[in-house]
C-alpha positions in Angstrom: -133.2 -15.9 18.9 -131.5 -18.7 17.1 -132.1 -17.6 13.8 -131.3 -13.8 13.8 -127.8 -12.8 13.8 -126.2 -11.8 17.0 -124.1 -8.5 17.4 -120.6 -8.4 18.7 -119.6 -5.0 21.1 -116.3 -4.2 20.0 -116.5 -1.2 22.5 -115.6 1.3 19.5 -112.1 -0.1 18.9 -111.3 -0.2 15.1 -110.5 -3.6 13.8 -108.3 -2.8 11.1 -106.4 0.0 12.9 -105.9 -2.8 16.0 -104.4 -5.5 12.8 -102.1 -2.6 11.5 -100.8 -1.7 14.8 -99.6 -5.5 15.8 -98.6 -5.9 12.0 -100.5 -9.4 12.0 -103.7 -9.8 10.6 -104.8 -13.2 12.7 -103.9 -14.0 16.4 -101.8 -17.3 17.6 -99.3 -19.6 15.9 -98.5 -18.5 12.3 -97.2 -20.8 9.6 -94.3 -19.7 8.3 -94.5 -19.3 4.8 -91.4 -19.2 1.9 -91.0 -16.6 -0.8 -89.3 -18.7 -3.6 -88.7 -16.8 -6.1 -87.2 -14.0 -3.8 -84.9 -16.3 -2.2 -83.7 -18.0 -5.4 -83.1 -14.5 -7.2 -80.7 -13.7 -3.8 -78.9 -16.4 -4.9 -78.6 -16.2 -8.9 -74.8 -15.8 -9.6 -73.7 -13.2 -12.6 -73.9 -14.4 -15.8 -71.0 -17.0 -16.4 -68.5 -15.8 -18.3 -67.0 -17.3 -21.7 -63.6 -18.1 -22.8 -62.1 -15.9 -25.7 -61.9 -18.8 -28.1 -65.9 -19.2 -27.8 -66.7 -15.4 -28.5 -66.7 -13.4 -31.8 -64.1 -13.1 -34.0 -63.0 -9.0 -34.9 -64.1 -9.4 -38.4 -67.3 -10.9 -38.1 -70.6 -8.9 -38.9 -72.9 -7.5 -36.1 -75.8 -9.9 -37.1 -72.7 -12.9 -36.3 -72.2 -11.2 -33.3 -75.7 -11.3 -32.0 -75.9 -15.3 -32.6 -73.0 -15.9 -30.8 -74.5 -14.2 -27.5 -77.5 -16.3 -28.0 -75.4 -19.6 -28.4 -73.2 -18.5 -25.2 -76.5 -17.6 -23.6 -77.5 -20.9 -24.1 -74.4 -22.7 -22.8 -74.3 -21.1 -19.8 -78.2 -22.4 -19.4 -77.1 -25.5 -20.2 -74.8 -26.2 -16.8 -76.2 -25.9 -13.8 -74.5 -22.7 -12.9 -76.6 -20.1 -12.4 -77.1 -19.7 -8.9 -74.9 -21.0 -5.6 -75.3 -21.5 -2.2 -72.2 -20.6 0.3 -71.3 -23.4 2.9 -68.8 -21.7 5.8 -67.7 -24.1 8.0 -64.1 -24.8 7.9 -61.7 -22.6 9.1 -58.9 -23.5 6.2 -58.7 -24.6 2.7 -61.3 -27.6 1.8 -59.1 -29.8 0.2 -62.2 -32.7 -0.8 -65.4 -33.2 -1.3 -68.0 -36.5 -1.2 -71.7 -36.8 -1.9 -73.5 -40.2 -1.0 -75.3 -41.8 -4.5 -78.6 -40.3 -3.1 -77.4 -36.9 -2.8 -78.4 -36.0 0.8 -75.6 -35.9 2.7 -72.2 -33.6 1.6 -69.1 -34.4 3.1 -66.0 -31.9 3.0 -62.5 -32.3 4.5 -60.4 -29.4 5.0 -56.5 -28.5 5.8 -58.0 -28.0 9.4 -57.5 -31.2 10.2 -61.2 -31.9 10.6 -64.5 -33.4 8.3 -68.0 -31.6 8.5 -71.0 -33.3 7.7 -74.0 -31.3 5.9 -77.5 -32.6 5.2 -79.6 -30.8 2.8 -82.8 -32.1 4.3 -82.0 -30.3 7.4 -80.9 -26.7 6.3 -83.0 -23.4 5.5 -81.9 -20.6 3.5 -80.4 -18.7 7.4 -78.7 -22.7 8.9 -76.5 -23.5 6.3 -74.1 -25.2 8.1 -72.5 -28.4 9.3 -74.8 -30.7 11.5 -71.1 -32.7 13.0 -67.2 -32.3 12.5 -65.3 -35.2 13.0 -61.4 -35.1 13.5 -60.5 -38.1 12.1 -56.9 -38.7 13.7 -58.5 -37.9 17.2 -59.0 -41.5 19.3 -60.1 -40.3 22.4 -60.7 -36.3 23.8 -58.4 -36.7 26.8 -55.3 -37.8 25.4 -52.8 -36.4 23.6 -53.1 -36.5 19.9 -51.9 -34.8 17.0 -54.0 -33.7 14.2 -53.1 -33.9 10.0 -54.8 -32.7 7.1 -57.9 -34.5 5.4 -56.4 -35.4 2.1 -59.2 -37.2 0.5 -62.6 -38.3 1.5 -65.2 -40.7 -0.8 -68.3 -42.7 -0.3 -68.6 -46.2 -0.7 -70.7 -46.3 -4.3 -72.4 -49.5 -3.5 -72.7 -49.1 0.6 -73.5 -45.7 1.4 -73.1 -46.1 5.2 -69.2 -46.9 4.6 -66.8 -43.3 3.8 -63.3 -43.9 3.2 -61.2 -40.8 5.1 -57.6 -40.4 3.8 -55.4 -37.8 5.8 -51.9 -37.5 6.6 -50.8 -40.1 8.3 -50.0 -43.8 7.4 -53.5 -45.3 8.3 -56.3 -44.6 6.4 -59.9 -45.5 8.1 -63.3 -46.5 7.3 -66.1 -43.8 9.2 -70.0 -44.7 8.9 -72.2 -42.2 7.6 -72.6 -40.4 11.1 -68.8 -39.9 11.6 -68.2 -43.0 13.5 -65.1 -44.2 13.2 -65.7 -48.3 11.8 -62.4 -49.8 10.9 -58.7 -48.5 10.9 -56.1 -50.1 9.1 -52.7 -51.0 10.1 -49.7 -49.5 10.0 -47.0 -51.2 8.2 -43.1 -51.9 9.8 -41.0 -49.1 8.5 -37.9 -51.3 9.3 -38.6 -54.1 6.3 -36.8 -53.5 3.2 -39.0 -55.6 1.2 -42.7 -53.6 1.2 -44.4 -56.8 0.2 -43.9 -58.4 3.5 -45.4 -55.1 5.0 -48.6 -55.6 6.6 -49.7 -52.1 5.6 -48.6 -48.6 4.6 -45.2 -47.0 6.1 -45.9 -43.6 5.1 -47.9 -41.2 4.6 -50.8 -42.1 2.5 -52.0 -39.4 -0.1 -54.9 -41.1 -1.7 -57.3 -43.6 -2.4 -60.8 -44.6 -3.9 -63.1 -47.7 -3.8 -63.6 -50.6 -5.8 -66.0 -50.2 -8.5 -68.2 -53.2 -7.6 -67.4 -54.7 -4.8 -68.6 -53.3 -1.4 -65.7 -54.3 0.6 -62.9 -53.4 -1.3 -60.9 -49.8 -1.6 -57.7 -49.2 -2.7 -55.2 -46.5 -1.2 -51.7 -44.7 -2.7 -48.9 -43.7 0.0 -45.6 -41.9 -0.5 -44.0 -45.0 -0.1 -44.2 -46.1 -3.5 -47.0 -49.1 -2.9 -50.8 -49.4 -3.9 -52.4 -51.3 -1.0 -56.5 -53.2 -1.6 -57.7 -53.8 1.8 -61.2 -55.5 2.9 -62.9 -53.4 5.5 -63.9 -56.6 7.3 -59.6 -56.9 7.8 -58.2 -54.3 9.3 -54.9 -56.4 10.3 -53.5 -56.0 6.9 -54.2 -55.3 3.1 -55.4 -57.5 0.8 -52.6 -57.2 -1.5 -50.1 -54.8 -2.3 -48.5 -53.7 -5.6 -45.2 -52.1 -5.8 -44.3 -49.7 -7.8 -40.3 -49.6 -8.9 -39.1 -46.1 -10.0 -36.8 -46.1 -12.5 -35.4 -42.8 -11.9 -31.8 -42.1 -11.4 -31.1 -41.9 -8.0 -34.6 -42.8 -6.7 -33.3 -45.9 -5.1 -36.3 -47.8 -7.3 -38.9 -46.1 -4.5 -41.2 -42.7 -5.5 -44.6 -41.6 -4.2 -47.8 -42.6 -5.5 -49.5 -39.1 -6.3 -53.2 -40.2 -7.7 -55.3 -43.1 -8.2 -58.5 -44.1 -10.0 -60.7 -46.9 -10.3 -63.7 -47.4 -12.8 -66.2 -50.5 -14.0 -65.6 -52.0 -17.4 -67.4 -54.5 -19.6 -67.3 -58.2 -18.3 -65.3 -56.9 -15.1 -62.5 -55.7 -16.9 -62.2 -52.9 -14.5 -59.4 -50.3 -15.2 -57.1 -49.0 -12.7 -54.7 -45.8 -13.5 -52.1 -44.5 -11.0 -49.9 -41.6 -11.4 -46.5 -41.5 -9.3 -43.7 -38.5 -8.8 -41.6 -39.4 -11.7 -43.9 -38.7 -14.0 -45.2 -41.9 -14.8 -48.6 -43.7 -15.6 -49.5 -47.2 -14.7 -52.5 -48.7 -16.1 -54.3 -52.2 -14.3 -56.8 -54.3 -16.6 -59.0 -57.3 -14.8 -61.4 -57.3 -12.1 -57.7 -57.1 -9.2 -54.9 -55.7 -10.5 -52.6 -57.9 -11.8 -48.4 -58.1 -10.7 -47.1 -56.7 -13.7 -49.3 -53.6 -15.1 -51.0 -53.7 -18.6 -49.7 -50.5 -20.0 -47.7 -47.7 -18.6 -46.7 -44.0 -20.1 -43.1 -42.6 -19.5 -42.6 -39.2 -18.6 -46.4 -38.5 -19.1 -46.0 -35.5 -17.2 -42.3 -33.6 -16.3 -40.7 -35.7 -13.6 -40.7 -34.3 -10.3 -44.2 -32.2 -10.3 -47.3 -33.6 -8.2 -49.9 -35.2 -10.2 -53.0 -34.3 -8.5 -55.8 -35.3 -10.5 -56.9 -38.9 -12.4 -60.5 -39.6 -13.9 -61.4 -42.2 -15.8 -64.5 -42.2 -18.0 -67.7 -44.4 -17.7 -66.9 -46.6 -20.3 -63.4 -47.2 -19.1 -61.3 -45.6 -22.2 -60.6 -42.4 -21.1 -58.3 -41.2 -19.2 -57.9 -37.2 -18.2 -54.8 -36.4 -16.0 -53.9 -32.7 -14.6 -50.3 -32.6 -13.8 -47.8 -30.1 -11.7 -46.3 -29.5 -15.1 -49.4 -27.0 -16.2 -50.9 -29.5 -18.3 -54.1 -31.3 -18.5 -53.9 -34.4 -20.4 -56.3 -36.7 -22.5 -55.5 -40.5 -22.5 -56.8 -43.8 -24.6 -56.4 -46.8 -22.5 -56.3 -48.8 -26.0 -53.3 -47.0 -27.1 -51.4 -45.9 -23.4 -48.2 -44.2 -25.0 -49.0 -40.9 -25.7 -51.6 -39.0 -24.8 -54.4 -37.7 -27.4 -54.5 -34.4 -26.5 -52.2 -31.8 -24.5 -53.3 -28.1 -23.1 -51.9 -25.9 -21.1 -53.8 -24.7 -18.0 -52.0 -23.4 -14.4 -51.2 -25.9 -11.8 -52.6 -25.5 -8.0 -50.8 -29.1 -6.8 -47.6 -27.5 -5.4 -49.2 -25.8 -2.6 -52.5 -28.0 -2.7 -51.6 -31.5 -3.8 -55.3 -32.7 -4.1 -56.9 -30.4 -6.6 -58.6 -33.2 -8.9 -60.3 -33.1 -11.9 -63.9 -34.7 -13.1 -65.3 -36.3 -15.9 -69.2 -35.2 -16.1 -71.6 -37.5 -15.5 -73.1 -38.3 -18.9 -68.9 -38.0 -19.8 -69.3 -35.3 -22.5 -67.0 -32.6 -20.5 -64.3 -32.3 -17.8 -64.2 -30.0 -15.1 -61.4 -28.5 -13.1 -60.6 -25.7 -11.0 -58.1 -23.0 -11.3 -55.8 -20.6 -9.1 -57.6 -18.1 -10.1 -60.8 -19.5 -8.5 -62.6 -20.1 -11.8 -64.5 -22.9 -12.7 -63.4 -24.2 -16.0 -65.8 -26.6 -17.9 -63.9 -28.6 -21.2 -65.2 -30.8 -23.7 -64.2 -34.1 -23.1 -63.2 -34.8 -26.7 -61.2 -32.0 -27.7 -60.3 -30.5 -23.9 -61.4 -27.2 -25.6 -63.1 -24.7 -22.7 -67.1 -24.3 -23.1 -67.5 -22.3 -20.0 -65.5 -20.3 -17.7 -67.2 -19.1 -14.5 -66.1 -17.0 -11.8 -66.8 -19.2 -8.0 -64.1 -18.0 -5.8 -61.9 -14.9 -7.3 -58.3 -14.5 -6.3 -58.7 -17.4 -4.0 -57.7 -21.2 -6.0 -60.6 -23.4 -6.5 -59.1 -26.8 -5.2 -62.0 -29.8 -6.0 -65.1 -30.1 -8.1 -67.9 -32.8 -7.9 -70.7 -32.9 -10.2 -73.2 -35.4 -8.9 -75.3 -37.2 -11.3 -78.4 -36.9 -10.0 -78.5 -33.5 -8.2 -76.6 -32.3 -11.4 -75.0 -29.7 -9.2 -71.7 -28.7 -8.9 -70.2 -28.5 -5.2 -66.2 -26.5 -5.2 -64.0 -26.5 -2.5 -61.6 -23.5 -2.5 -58.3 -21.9 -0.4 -60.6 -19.8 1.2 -62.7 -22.4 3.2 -65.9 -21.8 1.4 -67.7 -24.6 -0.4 -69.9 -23.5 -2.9 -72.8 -25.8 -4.3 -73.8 -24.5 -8.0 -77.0 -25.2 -9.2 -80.1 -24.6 -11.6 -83.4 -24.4 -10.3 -84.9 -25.4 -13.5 -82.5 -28.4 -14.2 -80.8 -29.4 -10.8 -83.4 -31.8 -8.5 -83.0 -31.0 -4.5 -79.9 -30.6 -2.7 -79.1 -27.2 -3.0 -82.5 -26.3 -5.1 -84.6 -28.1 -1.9 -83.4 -25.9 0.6 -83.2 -22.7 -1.1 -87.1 -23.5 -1.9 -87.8 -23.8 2.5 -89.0 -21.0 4.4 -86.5 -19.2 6.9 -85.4 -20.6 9.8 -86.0 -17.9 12.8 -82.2 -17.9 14.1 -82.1 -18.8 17.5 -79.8 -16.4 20.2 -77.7 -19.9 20.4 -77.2 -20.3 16.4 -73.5 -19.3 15.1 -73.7 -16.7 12.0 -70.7 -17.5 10.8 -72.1 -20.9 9.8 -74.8 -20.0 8.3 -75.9 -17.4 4.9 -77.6 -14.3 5.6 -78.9 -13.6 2.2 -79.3 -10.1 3.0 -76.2 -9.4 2.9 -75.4 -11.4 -0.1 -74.3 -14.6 -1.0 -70.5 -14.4 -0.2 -70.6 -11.2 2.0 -68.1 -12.0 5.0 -67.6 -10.0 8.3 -65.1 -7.7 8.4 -62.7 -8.4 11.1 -60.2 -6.8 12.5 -56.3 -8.2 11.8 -54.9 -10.1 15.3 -58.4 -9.5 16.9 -61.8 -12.5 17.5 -64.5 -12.2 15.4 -67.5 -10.9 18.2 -70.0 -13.3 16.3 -67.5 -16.2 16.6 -68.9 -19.0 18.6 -66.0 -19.3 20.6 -66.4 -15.4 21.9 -70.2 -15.8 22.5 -70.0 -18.8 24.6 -66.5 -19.0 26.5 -67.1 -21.4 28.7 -68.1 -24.2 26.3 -65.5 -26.9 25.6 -63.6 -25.9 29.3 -63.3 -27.9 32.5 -64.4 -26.6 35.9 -61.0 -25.1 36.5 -61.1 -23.0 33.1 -58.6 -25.2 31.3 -59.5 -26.8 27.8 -60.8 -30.0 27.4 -59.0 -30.4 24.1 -55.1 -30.9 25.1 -54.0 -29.8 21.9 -55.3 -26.3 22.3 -53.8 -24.2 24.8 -55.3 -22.1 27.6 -56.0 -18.8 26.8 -56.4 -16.7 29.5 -59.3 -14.3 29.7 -58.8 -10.8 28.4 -59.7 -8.8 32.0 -58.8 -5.1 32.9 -57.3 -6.6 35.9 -55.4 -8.7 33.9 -52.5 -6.0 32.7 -52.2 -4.5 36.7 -52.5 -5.1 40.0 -55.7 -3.1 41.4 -54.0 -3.5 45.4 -51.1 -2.3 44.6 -50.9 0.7 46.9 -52.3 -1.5 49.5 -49.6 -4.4 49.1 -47.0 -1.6 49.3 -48.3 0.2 52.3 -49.2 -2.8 54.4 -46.5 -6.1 53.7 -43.2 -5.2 54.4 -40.7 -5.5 51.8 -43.1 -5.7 49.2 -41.2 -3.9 47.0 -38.1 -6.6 46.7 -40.3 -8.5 44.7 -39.6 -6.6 41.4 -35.3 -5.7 42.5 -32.5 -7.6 41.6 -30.8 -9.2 44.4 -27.1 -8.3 43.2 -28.2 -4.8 42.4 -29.2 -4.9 46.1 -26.2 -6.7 47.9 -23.8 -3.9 46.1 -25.5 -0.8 46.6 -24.0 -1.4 50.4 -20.5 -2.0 49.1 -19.4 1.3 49.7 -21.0 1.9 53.3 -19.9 -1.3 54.2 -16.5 -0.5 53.4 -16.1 3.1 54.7 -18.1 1.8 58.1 -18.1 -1.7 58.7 -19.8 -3.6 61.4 -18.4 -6.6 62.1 -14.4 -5.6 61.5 -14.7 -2.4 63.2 -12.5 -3.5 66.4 -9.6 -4.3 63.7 -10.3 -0.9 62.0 -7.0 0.8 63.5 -4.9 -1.4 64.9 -5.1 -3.9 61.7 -6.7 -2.0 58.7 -4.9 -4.1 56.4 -5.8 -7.8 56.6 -3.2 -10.1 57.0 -4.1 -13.8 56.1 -2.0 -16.4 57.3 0.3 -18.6 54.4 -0.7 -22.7 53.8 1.8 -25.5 54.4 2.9 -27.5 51.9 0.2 -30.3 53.3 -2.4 -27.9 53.4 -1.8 -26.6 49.9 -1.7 -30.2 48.6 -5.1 -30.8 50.3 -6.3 -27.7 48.5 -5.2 -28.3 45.2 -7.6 -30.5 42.8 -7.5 -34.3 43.0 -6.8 -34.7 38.9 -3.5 -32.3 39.5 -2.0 -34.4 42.5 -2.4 -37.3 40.5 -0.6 -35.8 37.6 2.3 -34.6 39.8 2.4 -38.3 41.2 2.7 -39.9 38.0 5.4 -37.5 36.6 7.6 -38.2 40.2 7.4 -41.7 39.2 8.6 -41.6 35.9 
């Protein structure tokens, strides 16, 4: 019996019939398995466009023509461009962006007055989202705080547990990598004239970055005309302050501090460039800035407009500056007086004052957004466009990074979305990682509107109704979260919204109130209107004169005495009387 095969009853039910019925072709636990290439085609962009002065000229022949689309072709292969993933999880405009040296963990800060952290080792192509949000001026949950905007937001380059968090106050503060809050600096005495016996910032602060070598340094720029280098192991004031003197009439020798940078040179002769309101450049040489700056450039852009954007290059000798005036600027530190090259491109700082601009990472091109939402990739030497992309149209594109070894591109625009641009064939993880994972099957407790259904496309957005909730908002699927026991909010900046009942616009006992409590219907009278619609009754049949009605109808009243009418009269006239008898 052992060696002849033994026969299985299947009781004349047909296997394969049985499989296509429960649409599984084994029983238990399946693996979950990725189509790549179908999940990486949802997620190719169009073809990037290019700018006029790239394409063919009118006169050229056809054959010209048909090189040229190759050589474009080829460009746009050349930046890591062609596809995107959508991160939704702010509610405002992101207003900065910050990727750790690894490239694992994204940080964005946003005009909602809060910071979400992303990790691209924890997301699948359906949880795209945010695994904390910090609000970085909140101390504690029950007390009353107010929150400010997240201005700028940067990773320590050589400690990547330390991220320095600039918003709009006059303290900027030192989180760990988990959105811990680590150190936060003090605030300065407003009430000193002279800001180098301050002990910190007085103002609000608008920017700041870190030290290029040293760990425990950063540097930040406030609107009360001073650069302050603090240690993050002294939080009880800065490690010196420089302070800049305007020169502009009528400044009072104070301005703000718009933009700053700070990047490694040979032999520690690091190089530090800050931009102020009036226009001005200051330039730093040495390994701390020194009292007196090395070089500084006049009227490098039109007085009064916000400079919102300073790079320096890896070898610390250029500088590229986009100003309010609709300019972007290319610098020489050797030669600080003018700059090298002028063009003209649309300014975004007036309404968002930290739209930056980015030297790549090998320092061959600069990158910028627009207020069109465009992408606009320049060659660093000339400042000419190489490629003009489409990321966010109609809505301004506020930040770019381009991290060096992802070599991806992550925007932050008006309309809260950050986007993370990518090539599958020359971009390594990040984005290209978790594009690559099988779906995540969306729990009932997951929030769409963090994540990217990639059936519906890339950027597709529920349509919601104006003055109405989103039904697929969190904050309509689980009401009671974030509440105390007596339906209040724990948050006391938010107020209580009641909840939206039918009982809520009437009163469903109201014919019972009115048939069984007396009066009930004084509640909603006025009490004048009420006295005088007796006036007349009372007058034709009163109740309490009525013995006086015939013999007396008119009331007599009886005259005062003199001493009676002096004890009537006010206190301030008897006195006045009195003193005029005197005199």
């Amino acid at each position: 019996m052992a060696g002849d095969d033994v026969e299985v009853d299947h009781f004349g039910v047909d296997e394969e019939a049985l499989k296509s019925f429960l649409g599984a072709s084994e029983f238990g636990k399946q693996q979950r398995t990725a189509n790549v290439e179908a999940q990486l085609n949802r997620s190719k962009r169009d073809q990037p466009e290019v700018p006029p002065a790239n394409q063919t000229d009118p006169g050229s022949s056809s054959s010209d023509g048909s090189d040229d689309d190759d050589d474009s072709d080829d460009d746009g292969d050349e930046f890591p461009v062609s596809h995107e993933m959508v991160m939704k999880t702010h509610e405002k405009a992101v207003t900065t962006i910050a990727l750790d040296r690894v490239g694992n963990r994204v940080i964005t800060g946003s005009n909602d007055c809060n910071i979400k952290l992303h990790d691209f080792s924890s997301m699948t192509p359906t949880t795209i989202r945010a695994f904390k949000s910090v609000d970085p001026t909140a101390t504690k949950q029950s007390t009353n705080v107010e929150s400010h905007p997240v201005h700028h937001v940067e990773y320590n380059p050589n400690n990547a547990s330390q991220l320095l968090v600039i918003s709009a106050t006059s303290q900027p503060r030192i989180f760990n990598r988990d959105g811990e809050i680590i150190t936060e600096f003090i605030k300065g005495d407003m009430y000193l004239r002279d800001l180098n016996n301050t002990k910190g910032h007085i103002s609000e602060v608008t920017t700041g970055t870190w030290h290029p070598t040293n760990p425990d340094w950063c540097i930040t720029a406030g609107t009360d005309s001073t650069l302050r280098i603090w240690d993050v192991n002294n939080k009880r004031t800065q490690k010196e302050v420089i302070v800049y003197k305007s020169k502009a009439a009528g400044s009072g020798g104070r301005t703000r501090m718009t933009a700053v940078a700070w990047a490694a040179g040979e032999e520690n002769n690091n190089t530090l460039v800050a931009a102020a309101l009036d226009g001005t450049l200051i330039m730093w040489r040495g390994y701390t800035p020194a009292w007196r700056p090395t070089a500084e450039a006049k009227e490098a852009h039109t007085p009064g407009t916000w400079i919102s954007g300073i790079d320096i290059s890896r070898d610390g000798r250029m500088v590229v500056t986009r100003g309010g005036d609709d300019t972007i600027k290319l610098w020489d530190t050797r030669k600080f007086t003018k700059p090298l090259i002028t063009v003209a491109h649309n300014s975004t700082s007036t309404q968002y004052p930290t739209s930056n601009i980015k030297f790549s990472p090998d320092g061959m091109y600069v990158i910028t957004g627009s207020d069109t939402g465009h992408l606009h990739i320049l060659q660093a030497a000339t400042l000419r466009p190489v490629l003009v992309t489409p990321v966010t149209p109609g809505s301004p594109l506020i930040t770019v990074q381009w991290h060096e070894r992802l070599n991806q591109i992550i925007t932050g625009s008006a309309n809260a979305e950050t986007h993370v641009l990518y090539n599958p064939d020359k971009s390594q993880q990040g984005a290209v990682s978790v594009m690559k994972r099988a779906p995540k099957r969306r729990h009932i407790d997951d929030d769409p509107t963090m994540t990217m259904d990639l059936s519906q496309g890339v950027s597709a957005d529920s349509i919601v109704a104006p003055g109405s909730q989103s039904a697929t908002s969190f904050s309509a699927r689980h009401p009671n979260v974030g509440l105390t026991a007596s339906g209040r909010s724990r948050d006391p900046r938010r107020p209580h919204i009641p909840l939206a009942t039918p009982f809520s616009k009437n009163q469903p006992d109201e014919e019972h109130i009115r048939k069984n409590i007396p009066l009930s219907s004084m509640r909603e009278e006025d009490p004048r209107e009420a006295l005088l619609k007796y006036a007349e009754k009372a007058k034709e049949d009163p109740v309490f004169t009525a013995a006086w009605k015939e013999t007396q109808p008119k009331p007599i009243f009886r005259e005062l005495s003199d001493d009676e009418a002096e004890e009537e009269e006010p206190k301030a006239k008897r006195l006045q009387k009195e003193a005029g008898k005197r005199w």
